[in-house]
DSSP file (Angstrom, degrees, kcal/mol; ACC not computed):
  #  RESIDUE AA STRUCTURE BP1 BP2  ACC     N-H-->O    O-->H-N    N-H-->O    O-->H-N    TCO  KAPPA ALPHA  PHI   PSI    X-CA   Y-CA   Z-CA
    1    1 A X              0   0    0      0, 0.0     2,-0.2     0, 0.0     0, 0.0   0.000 360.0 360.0 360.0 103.9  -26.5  -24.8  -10.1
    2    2 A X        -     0   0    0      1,-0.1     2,-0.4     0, 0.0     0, 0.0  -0.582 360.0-115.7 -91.4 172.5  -28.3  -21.7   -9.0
    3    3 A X        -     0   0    0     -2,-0.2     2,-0.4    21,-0.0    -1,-0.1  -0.671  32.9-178.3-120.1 118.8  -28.1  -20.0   -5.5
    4    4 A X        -     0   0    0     -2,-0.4     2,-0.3     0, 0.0     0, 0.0  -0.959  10.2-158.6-119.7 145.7  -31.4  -20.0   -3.9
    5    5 A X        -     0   0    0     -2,-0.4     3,-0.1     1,-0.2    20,-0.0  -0.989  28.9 -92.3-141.1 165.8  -31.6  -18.4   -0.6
    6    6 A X        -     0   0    0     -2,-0.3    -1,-0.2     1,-0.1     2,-0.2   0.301  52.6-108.4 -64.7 178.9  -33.9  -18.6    2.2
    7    7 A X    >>  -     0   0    0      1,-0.1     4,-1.6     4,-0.0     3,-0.8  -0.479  32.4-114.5-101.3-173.8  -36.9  -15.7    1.9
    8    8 A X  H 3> S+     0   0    0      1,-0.3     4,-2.9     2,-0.2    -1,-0.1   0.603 112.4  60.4-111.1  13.9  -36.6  -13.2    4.1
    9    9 A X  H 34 S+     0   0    0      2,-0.2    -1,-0.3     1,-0.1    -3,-0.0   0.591 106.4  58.2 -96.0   4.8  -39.3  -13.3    6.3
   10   10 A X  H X4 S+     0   0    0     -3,-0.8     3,-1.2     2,-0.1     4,-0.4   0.844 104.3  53.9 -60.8 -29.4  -37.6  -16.8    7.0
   11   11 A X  H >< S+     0   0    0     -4,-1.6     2,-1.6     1,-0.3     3,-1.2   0.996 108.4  48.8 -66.0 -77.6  -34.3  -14.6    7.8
   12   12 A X  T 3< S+     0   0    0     -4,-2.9    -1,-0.3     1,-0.2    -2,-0.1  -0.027  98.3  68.3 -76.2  48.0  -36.5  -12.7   10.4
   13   13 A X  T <  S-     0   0    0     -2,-1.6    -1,-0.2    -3,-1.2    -2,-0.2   0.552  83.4-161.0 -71.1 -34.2  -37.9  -16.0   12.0
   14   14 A X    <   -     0   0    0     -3,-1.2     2,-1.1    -4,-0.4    -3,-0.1   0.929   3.4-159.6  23.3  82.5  -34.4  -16.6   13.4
   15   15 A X    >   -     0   0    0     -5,-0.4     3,-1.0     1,-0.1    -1,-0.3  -0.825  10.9-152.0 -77.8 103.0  -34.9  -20.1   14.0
   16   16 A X  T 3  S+     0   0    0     -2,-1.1    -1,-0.1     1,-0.3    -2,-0.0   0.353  87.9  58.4 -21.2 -31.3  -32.3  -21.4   16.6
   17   17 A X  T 3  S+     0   0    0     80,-0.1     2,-1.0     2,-0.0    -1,-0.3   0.344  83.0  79.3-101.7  24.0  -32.4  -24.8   15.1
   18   18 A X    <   -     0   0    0     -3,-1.0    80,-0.6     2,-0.0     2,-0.5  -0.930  70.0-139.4-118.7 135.3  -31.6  -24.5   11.8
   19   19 A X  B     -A   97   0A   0     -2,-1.0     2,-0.7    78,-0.1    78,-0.2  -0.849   5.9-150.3 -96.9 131.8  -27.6  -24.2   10.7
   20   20 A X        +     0   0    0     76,-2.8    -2,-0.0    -2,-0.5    76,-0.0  -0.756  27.7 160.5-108.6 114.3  -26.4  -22.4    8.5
   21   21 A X        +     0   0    0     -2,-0.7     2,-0.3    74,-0.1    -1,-0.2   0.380  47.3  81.1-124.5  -3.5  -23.2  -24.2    7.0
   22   22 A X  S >> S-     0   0    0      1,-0.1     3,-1.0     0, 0.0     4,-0.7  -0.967  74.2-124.2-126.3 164.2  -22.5  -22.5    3.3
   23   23 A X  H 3> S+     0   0    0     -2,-0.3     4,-0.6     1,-0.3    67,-0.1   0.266 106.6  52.0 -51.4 -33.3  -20.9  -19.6    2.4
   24   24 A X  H 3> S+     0   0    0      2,-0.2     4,-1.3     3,-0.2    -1,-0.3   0.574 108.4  46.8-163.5 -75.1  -23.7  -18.1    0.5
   25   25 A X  H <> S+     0   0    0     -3,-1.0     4,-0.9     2,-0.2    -2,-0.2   0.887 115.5  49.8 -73.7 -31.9  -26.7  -18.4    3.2
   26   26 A X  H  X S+     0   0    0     -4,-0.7     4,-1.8     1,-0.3     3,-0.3   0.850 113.3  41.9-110.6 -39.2  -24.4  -17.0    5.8
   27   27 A X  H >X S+     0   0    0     -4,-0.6     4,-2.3     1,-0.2     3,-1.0   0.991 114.3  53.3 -59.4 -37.6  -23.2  -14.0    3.8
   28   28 A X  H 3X S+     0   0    0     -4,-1.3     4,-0.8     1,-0.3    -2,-0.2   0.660 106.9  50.7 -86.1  -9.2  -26.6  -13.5    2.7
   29   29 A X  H 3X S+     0   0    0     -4,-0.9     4,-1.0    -3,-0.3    -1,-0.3   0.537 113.2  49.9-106.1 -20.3  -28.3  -13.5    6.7
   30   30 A X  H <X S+     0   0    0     -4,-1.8     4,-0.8    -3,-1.0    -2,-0.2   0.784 105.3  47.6-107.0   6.3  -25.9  -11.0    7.7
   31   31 A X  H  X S+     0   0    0     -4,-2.3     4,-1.8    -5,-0.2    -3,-0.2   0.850 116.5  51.9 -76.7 -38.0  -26.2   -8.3    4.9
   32   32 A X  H  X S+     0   0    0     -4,-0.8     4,-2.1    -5,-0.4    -3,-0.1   0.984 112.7  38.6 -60.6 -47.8  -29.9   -8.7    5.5
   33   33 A X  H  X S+     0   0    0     -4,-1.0     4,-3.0     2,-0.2     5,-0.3   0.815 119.1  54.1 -66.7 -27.1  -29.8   -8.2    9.3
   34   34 A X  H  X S+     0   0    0     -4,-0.8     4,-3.0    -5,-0.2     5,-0.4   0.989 114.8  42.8 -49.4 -83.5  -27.0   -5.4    8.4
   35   35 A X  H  X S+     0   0    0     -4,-1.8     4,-0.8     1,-0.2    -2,-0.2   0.508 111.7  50.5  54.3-102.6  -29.5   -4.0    6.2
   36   36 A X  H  X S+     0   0    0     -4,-2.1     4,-0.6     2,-0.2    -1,-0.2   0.911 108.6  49.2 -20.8 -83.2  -32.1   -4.2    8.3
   37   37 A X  H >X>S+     0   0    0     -4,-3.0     4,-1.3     1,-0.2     3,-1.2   0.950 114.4  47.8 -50.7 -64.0  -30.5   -2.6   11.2
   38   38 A X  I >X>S+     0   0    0     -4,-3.0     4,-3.0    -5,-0.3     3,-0.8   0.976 109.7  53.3 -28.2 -57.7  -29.2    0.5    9.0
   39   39 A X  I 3X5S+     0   0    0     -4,-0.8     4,-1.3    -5,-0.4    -1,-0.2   0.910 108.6  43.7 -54.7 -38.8  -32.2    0.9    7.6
   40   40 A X  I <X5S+     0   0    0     -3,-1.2     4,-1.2    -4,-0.6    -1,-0.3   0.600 119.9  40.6 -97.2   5.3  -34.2    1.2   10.7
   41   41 A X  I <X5S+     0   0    0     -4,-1.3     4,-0.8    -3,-0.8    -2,-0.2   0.393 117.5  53.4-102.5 -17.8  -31.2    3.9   12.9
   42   42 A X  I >X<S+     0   0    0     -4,-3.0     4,-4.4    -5,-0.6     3,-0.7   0.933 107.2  44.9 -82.9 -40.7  -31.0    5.6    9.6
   43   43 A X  H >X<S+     0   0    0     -4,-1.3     3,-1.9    -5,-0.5     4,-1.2   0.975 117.8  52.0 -61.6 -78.4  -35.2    6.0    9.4
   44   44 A X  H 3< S+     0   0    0     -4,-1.2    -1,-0.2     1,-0.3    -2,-0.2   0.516 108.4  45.2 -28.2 -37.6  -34.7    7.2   13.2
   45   45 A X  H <X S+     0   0    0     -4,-0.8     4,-3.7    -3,-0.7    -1,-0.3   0.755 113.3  53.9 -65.1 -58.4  -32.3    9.5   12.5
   46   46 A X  H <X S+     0   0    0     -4,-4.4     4,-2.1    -3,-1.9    -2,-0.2   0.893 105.3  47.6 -51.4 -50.7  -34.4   10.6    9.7
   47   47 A X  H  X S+     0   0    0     -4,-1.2     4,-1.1     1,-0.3    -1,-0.2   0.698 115.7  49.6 -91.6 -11.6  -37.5   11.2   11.4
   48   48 A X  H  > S+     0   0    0     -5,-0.4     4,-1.5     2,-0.2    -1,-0.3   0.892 109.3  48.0 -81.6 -45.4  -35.4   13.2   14.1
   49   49 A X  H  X S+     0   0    0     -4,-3.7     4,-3.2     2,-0.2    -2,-0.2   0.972 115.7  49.6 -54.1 -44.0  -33.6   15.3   11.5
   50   50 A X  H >X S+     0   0    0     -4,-2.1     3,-1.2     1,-0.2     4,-1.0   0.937 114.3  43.9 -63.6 -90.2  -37.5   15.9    9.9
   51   51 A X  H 3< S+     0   0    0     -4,-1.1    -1,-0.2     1,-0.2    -2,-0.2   0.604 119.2  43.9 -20.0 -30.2  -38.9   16.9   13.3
   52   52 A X  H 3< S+     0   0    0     -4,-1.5     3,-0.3    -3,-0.2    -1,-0.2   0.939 122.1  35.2 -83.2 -51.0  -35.8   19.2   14.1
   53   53 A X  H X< S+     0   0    0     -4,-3.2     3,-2.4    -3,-1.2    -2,-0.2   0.135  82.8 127.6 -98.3  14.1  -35.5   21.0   10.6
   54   54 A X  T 3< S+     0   0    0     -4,-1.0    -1,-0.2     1,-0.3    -2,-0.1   0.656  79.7  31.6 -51.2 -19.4  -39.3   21.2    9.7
   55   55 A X  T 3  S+     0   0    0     -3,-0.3    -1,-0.3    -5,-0.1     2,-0.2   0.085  91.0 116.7-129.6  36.0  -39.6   24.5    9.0
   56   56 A X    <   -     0   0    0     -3,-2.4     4,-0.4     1,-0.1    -3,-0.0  -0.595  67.3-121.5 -90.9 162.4  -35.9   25.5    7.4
   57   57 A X  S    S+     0   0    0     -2,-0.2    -1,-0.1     2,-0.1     4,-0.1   0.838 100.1   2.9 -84.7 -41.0  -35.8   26.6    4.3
   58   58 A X  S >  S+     0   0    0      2,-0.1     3,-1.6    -3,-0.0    -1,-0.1   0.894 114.5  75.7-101.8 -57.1  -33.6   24.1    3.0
   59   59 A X  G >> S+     0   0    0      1,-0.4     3,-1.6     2,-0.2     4,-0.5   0.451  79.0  76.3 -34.3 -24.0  -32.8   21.6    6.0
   60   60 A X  G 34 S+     0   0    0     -4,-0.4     3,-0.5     1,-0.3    -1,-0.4   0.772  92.7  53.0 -89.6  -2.6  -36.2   19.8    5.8
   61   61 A X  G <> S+     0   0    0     -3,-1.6     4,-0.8     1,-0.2    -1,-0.3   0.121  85.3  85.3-111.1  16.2  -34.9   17.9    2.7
   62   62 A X  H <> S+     0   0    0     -3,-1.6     4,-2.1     1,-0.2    -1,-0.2   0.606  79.5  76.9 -79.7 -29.3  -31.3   16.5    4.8
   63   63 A X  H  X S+     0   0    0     -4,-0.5     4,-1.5    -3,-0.5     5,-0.2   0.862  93.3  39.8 -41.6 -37.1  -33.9   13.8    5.8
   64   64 A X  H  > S+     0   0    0      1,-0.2     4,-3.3     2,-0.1     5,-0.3   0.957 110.4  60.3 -76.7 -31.0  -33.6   11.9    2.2
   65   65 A X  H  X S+     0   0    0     -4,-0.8     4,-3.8     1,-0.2     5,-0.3   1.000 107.3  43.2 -56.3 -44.5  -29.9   12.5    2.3
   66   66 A X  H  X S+     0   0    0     -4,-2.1     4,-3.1     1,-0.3    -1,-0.2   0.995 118.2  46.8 -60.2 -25.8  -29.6   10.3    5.8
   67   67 A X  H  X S+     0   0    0     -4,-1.5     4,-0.7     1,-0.2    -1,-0.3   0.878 110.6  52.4 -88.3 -20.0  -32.2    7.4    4.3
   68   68 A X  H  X S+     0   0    0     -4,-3.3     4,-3.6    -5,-0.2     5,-0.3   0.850 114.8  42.8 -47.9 -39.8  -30.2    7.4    1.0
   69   69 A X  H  X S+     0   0    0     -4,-3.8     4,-2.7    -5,-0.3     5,-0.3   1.000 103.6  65.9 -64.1 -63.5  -27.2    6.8    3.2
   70   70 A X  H  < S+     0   0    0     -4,-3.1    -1,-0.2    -5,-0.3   -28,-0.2   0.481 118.6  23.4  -2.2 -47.8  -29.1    4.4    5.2
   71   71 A X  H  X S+     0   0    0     -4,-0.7     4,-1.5    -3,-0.2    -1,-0.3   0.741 115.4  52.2-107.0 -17.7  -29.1    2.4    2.3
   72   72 A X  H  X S+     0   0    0     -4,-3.6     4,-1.3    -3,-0.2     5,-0.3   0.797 106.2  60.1 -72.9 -32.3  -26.5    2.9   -0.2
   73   73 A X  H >X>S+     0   0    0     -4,-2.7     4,-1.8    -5,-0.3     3,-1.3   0.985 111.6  42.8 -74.6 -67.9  -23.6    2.6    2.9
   74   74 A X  I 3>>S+     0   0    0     -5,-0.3     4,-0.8     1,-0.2     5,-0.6   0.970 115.4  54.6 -51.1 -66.0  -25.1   -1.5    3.7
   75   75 A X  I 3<5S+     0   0    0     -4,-1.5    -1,-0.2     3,-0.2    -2,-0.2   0.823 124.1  18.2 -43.1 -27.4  -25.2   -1.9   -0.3
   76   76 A X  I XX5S+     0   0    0     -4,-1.3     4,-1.2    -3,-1.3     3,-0.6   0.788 141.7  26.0 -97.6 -56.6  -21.5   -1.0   -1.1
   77   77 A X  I 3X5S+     0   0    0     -4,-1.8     4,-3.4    -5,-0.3    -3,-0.2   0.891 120.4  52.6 -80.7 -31.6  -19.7   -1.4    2.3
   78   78 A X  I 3<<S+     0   0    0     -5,-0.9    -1,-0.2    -4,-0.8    -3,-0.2   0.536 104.5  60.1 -66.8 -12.5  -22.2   -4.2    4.2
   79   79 A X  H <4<S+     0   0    0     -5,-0.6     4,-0.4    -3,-0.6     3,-0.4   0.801 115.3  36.5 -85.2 -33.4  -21.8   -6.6    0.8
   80   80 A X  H >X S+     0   0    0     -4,-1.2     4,-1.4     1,-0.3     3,-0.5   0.930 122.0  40.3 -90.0 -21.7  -17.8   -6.6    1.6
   81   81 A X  T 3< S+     0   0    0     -4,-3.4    -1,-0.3     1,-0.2    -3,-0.1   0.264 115.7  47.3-108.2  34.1  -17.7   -6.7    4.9
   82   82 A X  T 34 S+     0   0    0     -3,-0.4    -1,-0.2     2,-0.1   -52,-0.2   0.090 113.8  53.6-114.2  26.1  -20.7   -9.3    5.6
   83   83 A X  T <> S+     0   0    0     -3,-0.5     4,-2.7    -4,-0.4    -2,-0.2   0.537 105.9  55.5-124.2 -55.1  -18.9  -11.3    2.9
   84   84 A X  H  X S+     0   0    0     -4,-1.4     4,-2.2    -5,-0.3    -3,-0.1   0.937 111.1  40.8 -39.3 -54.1  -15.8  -10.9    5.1
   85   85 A X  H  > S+     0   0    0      2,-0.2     4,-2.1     1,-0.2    -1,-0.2   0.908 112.1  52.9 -67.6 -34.7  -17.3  -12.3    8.1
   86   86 A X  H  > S+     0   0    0      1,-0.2     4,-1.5     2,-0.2     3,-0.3   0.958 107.3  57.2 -59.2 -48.8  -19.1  -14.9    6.4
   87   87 A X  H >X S+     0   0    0     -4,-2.7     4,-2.0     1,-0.2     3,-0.8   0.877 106.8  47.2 -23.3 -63.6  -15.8  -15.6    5.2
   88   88 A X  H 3X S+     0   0    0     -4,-2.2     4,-2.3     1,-0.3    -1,-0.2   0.865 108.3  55.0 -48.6 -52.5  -14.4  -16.0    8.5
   89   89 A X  H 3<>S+     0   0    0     -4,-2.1     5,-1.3    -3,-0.3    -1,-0.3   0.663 111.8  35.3 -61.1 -40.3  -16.9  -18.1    9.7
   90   90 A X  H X<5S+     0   0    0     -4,-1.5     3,-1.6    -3,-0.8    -1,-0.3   0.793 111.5  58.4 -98.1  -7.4  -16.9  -21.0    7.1
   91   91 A X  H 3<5S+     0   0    0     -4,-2.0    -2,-0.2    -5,-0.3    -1,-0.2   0.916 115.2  45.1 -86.9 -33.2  -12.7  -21.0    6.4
   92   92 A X  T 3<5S-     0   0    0     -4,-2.3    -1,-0.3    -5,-0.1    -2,-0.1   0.181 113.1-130.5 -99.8  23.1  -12.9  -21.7   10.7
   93   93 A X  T < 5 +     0   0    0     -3,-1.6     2,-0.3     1,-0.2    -3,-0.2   0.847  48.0 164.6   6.6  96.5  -15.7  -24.3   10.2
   94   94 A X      < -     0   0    0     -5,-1.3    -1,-0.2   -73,-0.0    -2,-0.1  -0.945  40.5-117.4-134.5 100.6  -17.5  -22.7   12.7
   95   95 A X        -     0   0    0     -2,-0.3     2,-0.3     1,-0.1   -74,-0.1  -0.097  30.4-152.6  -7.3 142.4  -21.6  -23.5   13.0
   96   96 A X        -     0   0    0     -3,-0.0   -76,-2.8   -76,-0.0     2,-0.1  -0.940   8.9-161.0-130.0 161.4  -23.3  -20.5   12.3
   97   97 A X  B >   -A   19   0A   0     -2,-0.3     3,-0.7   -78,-0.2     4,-0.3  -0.422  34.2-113.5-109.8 169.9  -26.8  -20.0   13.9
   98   98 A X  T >> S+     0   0    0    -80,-0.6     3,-1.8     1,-0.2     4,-1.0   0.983 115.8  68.6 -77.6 -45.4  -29.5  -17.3   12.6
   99   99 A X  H 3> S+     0   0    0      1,-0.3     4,-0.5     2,-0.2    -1,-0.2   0.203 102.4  40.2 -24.3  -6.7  -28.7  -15.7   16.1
  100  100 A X  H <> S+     0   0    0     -3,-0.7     4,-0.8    -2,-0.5    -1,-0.3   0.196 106.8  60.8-130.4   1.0  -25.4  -14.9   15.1
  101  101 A X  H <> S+     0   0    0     -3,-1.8     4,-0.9    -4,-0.3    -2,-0.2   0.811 108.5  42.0 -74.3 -45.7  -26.2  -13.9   12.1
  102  102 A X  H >X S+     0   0    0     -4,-1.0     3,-3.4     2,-0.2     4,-0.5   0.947 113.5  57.9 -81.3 -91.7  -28.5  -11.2   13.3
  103  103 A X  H 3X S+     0   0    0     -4,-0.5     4,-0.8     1,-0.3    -2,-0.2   0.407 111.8  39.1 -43.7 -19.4  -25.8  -10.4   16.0
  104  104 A X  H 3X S+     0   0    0     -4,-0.8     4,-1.3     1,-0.2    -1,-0.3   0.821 109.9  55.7 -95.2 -31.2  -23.2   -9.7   13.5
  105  105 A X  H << S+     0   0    0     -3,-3.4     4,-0.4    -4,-0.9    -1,-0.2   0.680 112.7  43.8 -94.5 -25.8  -25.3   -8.0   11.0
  106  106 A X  H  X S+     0   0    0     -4,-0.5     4,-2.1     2,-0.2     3,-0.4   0.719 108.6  68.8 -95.8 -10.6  -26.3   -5.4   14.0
  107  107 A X  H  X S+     0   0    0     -4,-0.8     4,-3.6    -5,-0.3     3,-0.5   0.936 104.6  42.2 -31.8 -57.4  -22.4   -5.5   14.9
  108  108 A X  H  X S+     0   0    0     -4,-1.3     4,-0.8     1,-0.4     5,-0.2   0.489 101.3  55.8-101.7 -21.8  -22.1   -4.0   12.4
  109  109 A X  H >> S+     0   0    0     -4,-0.4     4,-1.2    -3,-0.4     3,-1.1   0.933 111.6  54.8 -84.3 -48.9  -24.6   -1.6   12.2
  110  110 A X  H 3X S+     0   0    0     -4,-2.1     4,-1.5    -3,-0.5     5,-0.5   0.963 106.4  56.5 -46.6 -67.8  -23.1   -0.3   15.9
  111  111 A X  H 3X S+     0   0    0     -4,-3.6     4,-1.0    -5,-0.3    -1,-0.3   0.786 103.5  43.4 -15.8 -56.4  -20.1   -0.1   14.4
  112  112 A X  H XX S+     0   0    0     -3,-1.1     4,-2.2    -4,-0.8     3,-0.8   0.922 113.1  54.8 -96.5 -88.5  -20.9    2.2   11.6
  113  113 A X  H >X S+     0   0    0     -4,-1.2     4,-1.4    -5,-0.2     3,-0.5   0.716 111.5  48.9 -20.9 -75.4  -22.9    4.4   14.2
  114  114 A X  H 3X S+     0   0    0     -4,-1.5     4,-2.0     1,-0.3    -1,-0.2   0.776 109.9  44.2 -21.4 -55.6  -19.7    4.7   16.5
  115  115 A X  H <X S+     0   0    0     -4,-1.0     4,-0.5    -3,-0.8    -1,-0.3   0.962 111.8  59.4 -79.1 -19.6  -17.3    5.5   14.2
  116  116 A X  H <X S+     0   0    0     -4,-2.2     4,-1.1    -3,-0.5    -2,-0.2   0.708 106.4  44.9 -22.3 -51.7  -20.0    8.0   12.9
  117  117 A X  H  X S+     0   0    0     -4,-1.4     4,-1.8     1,-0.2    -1,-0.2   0.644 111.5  54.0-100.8 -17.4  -20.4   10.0   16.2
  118  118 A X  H  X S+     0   0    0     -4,-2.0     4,-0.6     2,-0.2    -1,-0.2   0.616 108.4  49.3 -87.5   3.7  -16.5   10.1   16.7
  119  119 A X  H  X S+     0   0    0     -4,-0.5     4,-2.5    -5,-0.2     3,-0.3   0.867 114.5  48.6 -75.9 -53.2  -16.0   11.6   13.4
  120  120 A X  H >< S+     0   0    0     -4,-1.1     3,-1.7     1,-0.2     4,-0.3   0.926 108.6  47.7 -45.6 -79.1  -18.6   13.9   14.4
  121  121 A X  H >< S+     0   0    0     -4,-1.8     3,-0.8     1,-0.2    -1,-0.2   0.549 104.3  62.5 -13.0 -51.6  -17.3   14.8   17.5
  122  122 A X  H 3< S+     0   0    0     -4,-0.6    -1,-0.2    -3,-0.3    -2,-0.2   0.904 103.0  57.1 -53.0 -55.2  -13.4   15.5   16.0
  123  123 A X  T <<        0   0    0     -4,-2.5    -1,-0.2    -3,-1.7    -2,-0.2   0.664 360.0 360.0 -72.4 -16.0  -14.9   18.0   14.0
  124  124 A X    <         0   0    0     -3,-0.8    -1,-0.2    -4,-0.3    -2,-0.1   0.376 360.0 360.0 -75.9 360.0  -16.8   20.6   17.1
C-alpha cells in the first residue's frame, strides 16, 4: 500500500468541502502551505536584501544565503513540526479542512519570522 497524495495544485485549490481525515494527507497540506509561505517571505526578503546590497562587494551574494534558508529551515524543521500538528490533529479526531491546513502551515511560517526578528533585535 503506497501513499499517494493529492497534487499540489489540488493543495492550492483549498477546497472547503473536501476532508482531510488521515495522517499522511494532513501532514503532507501543511508542510506544503509551510513551504509555500517560507518560500515566498524568504524570496521577499531576498529581493530586499538584493536591492539594498547591489553594489557591495561581497553583500550582493547574502541574497542566496536567505533563499537557501528559505528552504532548507521548512525541509528539516517544517517536516517535524507539520508532522507534529498533524499529529495533534488526528490523535484528537478532529476534521481537518484544507483551510486549516493553509492556516497552520502559514502559522507557522509567522512563527519562524517572529522569533527571527526578536533574535535580531537581542543582538543591537
Amino acid at each position: 500500500m503506497a501513499l499517494e497524495f493529492p497534487p499540489i495544485k489540488d493543495v492550492l485549490k483549498l477546497d472547503t468541502s473536501l476532508k482531510i481525515d488521515n495522517f499522511p494527507e494532513m501532514w503532507y497540506q501543511i508542510f506544503l502551505w509551510f513551504l509555500f509561505s517560507s518560500f515566498l517571505v524568504h524570496a521577499l526578503a531576498a529581493t530586499v536584501a538584493l536591492w539594498s546590497l547591489r553594489r557591495h562587494k561581497v553583500g550582493r551574494f547574502y541574497p542566496v544565503l536567505i533563499m537557501a534558508m528559505g528552504v532548507i529551515g521548512p525541509i528539516t524543521g517544517g517536516i517535524i513540526t507539520s508532522a507534529v500538528i498533524a499529529g495533534l490533529f488526528k490523535t484528537t479526531n478532529i476534521e481537518m479542512y484544507p483551510l486549516w491546513a493553509f492556516v497552520c502551515g502559514w502559522g507557522q511560517t509567522v512563527v519562524v519570522v517572529f522569533i527571527s526578528f526578536s533574535r535580531m533585535l537581542a543582538t543591537l
